[in-house]
C-alpha positions as CSV (number, residue, x, y, z in Angstrom):
1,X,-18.1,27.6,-8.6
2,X,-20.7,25.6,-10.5
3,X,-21.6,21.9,-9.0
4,X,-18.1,19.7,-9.9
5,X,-18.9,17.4,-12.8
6,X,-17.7,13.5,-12.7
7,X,-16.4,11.6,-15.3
8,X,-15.7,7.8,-15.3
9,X,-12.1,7.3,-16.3
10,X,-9.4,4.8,-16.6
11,X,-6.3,4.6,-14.5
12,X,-3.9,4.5,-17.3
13,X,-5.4,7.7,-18.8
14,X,-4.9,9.5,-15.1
15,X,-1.2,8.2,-14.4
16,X,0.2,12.0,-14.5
17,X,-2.3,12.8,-12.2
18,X,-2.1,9.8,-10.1
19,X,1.7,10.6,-9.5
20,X,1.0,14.0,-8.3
21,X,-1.4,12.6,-5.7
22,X,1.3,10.1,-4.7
23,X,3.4,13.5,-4.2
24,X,1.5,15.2,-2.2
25,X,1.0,12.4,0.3
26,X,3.1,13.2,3.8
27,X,4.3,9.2,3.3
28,X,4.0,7.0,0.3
29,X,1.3,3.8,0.2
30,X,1.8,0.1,-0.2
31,X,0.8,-2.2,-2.8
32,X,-2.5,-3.2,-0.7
33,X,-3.8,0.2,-0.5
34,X,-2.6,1.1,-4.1
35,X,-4.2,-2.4,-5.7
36,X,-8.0,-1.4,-3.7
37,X,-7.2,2.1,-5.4
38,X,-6.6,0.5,-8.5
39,X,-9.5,-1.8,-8.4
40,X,-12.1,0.4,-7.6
41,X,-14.0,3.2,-10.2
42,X,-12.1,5.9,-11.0
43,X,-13.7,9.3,-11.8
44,X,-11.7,12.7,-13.0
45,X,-13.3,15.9,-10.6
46,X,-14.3,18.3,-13.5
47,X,-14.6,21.8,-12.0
48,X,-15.5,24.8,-14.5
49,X,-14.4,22.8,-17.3
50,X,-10.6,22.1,-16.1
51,X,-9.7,18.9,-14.7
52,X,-9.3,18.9,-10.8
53,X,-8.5,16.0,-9.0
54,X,-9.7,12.5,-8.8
55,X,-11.8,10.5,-6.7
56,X,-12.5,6.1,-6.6
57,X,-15.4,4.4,-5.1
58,X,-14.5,0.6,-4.4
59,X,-17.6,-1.7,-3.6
60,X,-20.6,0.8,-4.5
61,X,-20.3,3.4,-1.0
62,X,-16.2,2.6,0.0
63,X,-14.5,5.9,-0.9
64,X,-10.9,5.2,-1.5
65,X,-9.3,8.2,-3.1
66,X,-10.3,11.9,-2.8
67,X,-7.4,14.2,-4.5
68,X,-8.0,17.8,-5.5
69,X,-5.1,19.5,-7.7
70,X,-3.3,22.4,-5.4
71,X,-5.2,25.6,-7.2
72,X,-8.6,23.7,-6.4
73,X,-8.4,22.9,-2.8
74,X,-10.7,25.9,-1.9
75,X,-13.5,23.8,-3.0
76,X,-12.9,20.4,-1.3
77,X,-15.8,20.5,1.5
78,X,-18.1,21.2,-0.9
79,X,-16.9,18.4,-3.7
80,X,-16.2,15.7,-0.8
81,X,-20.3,16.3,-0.1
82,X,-21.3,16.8,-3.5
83,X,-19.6,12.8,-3.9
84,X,-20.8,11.3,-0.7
85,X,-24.6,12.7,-1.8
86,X,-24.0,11.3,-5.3
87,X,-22.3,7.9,-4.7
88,X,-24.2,7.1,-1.2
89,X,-20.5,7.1,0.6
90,X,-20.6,4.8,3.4
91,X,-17.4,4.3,5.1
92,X,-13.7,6.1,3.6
93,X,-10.6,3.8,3.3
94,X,-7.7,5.9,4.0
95,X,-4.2,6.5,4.8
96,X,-3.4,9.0,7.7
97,X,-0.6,10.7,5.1
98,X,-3.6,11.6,3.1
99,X,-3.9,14.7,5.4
100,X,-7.1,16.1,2.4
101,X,-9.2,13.4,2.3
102,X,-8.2,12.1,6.2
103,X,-9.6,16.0,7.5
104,X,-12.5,16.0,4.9
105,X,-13.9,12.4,6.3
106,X,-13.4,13.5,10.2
107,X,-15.7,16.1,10.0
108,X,-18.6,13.3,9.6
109,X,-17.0,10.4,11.2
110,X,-19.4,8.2,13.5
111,X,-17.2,5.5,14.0
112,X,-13.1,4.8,13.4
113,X,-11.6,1.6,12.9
114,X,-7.7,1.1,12.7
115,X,-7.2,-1.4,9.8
116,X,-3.1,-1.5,9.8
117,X,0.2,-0.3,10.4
118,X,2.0,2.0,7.4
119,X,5.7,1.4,7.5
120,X,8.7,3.3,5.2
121,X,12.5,3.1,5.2
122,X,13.7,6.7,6.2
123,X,17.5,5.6,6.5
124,X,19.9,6.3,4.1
125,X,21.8,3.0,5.1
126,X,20.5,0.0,6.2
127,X,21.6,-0.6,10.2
128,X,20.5,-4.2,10.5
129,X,22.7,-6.8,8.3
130,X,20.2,-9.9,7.1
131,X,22.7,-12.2,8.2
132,X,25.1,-14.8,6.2
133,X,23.4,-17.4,6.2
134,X,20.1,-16.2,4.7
135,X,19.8,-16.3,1.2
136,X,16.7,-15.8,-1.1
137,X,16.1,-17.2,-4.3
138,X,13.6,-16.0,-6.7
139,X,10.4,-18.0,-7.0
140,X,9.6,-19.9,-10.4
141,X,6.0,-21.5,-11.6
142,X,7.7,-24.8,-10.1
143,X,7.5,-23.3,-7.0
144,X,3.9,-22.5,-6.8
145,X,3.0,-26.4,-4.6
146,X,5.5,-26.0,-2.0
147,X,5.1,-21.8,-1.3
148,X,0.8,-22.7,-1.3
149,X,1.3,-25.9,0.8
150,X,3.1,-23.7,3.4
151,X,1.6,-20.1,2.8
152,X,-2.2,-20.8,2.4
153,X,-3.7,-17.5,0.6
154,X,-0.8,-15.0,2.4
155,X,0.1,-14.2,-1.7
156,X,-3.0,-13.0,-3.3
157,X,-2.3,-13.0,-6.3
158,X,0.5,-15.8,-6.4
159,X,0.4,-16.6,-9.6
160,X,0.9,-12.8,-10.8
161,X,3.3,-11.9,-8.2
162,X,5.6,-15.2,-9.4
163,X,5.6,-14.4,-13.2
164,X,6.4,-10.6,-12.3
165,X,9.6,-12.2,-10.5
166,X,8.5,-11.0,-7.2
167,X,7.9,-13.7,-4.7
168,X,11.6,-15.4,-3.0
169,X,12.4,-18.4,-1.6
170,X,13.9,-18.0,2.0
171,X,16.6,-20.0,3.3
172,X,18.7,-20.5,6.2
173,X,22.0,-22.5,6.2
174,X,20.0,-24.0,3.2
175,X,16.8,-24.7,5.2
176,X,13.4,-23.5,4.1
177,X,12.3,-20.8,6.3
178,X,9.7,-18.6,4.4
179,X,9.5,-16.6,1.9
180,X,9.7,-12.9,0.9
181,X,8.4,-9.6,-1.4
182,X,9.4,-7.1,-3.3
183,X,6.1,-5.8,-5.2
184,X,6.8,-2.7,-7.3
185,X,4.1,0.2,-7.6
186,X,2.2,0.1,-10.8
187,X,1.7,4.3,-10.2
188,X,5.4,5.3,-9.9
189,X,8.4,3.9,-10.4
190,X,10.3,4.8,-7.4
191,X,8.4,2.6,-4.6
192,X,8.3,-0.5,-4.0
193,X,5.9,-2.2,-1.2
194,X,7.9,-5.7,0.9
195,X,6.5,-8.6,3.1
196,X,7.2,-11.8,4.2
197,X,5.6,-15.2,5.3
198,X,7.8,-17.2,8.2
199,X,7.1,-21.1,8.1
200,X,4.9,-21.8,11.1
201,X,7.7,-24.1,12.8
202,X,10.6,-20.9,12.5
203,X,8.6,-18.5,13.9
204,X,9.6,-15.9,17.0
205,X,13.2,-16.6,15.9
206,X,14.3,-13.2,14.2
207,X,13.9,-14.7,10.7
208,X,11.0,-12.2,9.7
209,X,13.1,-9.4,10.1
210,X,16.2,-10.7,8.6
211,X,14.1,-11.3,5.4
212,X,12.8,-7.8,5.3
213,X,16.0,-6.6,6.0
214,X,17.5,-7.9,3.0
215,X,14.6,-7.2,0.6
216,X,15.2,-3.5,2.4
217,X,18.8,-4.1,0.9
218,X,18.1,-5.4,-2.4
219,X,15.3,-2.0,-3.0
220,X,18.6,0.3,-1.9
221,X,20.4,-1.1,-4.2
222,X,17.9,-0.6,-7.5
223,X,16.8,3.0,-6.2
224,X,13.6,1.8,-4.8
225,X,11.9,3.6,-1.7
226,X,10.9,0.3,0.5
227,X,7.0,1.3,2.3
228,X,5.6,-2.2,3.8
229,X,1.9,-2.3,5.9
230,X,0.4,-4.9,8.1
231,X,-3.0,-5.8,9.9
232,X,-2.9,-3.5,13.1
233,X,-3.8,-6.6,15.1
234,X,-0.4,-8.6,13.5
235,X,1.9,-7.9,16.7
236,X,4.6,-9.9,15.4
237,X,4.8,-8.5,12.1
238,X,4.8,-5.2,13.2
239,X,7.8,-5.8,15.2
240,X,9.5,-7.7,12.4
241,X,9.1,-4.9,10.3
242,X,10.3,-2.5,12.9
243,X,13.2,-4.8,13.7
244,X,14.5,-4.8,9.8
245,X,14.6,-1.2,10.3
246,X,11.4,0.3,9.1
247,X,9.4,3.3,10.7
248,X,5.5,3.3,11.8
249,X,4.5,6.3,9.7
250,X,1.2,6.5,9.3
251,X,-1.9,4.0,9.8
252,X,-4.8,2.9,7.8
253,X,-8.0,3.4,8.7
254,X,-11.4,3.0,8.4
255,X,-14.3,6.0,8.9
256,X,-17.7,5.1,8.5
257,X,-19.7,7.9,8.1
């Protein structure tokens, strides 16, 4: 093999390609992994002259994707160096279900940091009912005061996620309690990534997981594979997330090489 060639691309021109690295993950990613994906530089992995795989570098040295096709995997070590060389790698964000890159980055780790828990709904039912007297009610530009006077910057993109019909208003017996998720992948149309925000004064009262539950219940329903992640530190939202009946599949992590 002759040195791999890198060519800048554009995300909507590697969507096929994209969809087949979502595939061969062991679990699928969230929207917060996805959108640093998404925002960093995207390069096709040109080896002999076919296509190979993809890689992204997000703030000049963060590696963030590393993805060789199936007939190219032979030559990973030596690509994965050949990009670190190049593109003065740094530190890798990854996914432990990205078994390629998460072995490729291990063999020059210096330092691991756990940045957050991975979650997915393996059930074929959902177990935990949300409750009857919780209801959510979709989120309109109106809205935008009272869910920023309560939340801060939880949403980071507010605005977006509220004109894609996204964001909920939570209620029990009528009361504002929080409010809820349901962003959909922009890679592939069968995940969708959930979270919530409970109001400061409702807090350690179940209501996190019975608004994950029924956002769990409202993904069954359209077909949508529900994958969630969390701040490794965020005790109480991991066990809201466990409680509305997700699984701790996989972590993200930091390697700084």
């Amino acid at each position: 093999m002759s040195a791999a060639v890198f060519v800048s691309t554009q995300t909507m021109s590697e969507l096929s390609m994209l969809n087949r690295y979502l595939d061969s993950l062991t679990t699928p990613i969230d929207s917060n992994l996805e959108d640093v994906i998404l925002s960093s530089a995207l390069y096709r992995i040109m080896i002999d002259d076919q296509a190979a795989g993809l890689f992204a570098v997000n703030d000049s040295t963060r590696l963030t994707l590393f993805w060789l096709e199936r007939p190219f995997l032979s030559y990973a070590s030596d690509v994965f160096q050949q990009v670190c060389v190049e593109y003065r790698i740094e530190n890798i964000l990854v996914s432990t279900s990205e078994t390629l890159l998460l072995s490729l980055a291990m063999d020059y780790q210096k330092h691991v940091t756990s940045k957050g828990h991975c979650f997915a709904f393996l059930g074929e039912t959902l177990e935990r009912h949300p409750g009857d007297g919780l209801t959510l009610a979709e989120a309109v530009a109106a809205d935008l005061p009272l869910i920023r006077q309560y939340s801060g910057h939880f949403f980071n993109q507010l605005e977006s996620n509220v004109a894609n019909h996204e964001i909920y208003l939570a209620r029990w017996v009528g009361e504002l309690i929080g409010f809820g998720i349901i962003e959909h992948s922009r890679i592939s149309r069968y995940f969708a990534s959930v979270g919530m925000f409970v109001l400061e004064q409702h807090r350690g009262s179940g209501y996190g997981a019975k608004i994950v539950a029924e956002l769990i219940r409202r993904n069954n329903i359209n077909q949508l594979q529900t994958v969630a992640c969390c701040r490794a530190d965020n005790v109480a939202s991991i066990h809201s997330l466990t409680s509305a009946g997700l699984a701790s599949v996989s972590r993200l992590i930091q390697i700084d090489l």
